[in-house]
N, C-alpha and C positions, 0 to 999 in steps of 0.2 A: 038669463039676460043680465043679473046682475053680475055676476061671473065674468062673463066676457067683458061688459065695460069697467069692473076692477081689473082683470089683464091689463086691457087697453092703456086703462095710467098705469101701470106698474111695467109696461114696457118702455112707454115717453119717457117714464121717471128714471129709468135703466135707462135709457139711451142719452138724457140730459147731464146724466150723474157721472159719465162715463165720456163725458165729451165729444159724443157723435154727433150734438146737435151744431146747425152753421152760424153764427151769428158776425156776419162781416162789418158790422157795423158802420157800413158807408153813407147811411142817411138819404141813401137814393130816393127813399119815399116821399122824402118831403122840400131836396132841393130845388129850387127853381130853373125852369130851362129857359130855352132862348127857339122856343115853337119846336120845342122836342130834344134838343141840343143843348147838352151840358157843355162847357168850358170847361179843359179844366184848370 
């Protein structure tokens, strides 16, 4: 078991380090809508 959850970060961390991860940084999360409906 531990085995496999050392794989596990050591492929995120492969995949982070390597730029496959998305980070679009639009802030979608936290902008305010208008009852669901972004402006833009």
């Amino acid at each position: 078991m531990a085995i496999a959850l050392a794989l596990f970060f050591l492929v995120i961390l492969a995949f982070a380090v390597t730029g496959h991860v998305a980070d679009t940084r639009d802030s979608a999360d936290w902008k305010p809508s208008d009852e669901g409906f972004r402006h833009s």
